[in-house]
N, C-alpha and C positions, 0 to 999 in steps of 0.2 A: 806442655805449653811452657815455653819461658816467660816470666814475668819481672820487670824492672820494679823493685821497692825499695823506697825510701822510708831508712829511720829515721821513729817520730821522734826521737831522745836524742840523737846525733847529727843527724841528717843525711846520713853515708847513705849513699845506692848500693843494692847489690842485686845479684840476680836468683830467684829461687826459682822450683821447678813443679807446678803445679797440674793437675787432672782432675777431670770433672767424676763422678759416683755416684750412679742413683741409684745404689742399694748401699750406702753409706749410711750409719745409726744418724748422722746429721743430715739428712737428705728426707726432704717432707714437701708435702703435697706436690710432687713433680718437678719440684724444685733441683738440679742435681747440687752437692756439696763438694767445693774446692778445695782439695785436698793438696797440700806441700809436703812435699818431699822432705824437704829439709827439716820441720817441723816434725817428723816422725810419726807423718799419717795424720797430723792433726790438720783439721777444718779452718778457711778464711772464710773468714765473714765479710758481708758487706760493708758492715763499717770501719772494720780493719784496711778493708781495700781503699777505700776513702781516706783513710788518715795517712797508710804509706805510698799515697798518690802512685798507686799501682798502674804502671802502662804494660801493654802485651809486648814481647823483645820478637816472638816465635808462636806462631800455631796453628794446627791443619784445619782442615776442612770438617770435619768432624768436632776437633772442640768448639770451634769457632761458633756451629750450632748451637753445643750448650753452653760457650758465654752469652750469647745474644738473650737465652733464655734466662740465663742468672740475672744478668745487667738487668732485663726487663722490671725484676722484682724490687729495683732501685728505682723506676719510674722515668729510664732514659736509653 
């Protein structure tokens, strides 16, 4: 999945490259964990996505399922 994020520090967009993992150490109660590439495997959080007003750029039919499921634990 492509994802459009903007810096909280700068404001610059860029685009990173993210996947969902539900056997990820951060991945709990069914939840799966957003994993970027760019970050070197590390995990976005919810609130991270919220702060770098994160928009989807790219993504199949299959992630799309488990955004809906992540999103969900945001309450929207």
């Amino acid at each position: 999945m492509k994802i459009l994020a903007t810096d909280v520090y700068n404001g610059k967009k860029r685009t990173i490259t993210g996947k969902f993992e539900m056997d990820h150490i951060s991945s709990s109660s069914g939840l799966p964990a957003l994993v970027i590439e760019e970050w070197g495997g590390k995990v976005m959080s919810h609130k991270q996505w919220m702060l770098d007003k994160c928009e989807i750029v790219e993504i199949d039919d299959e992630e799309q399922d488990f955004f809906n499921h992540w999103r969900s634990a945001l309450g929207y």
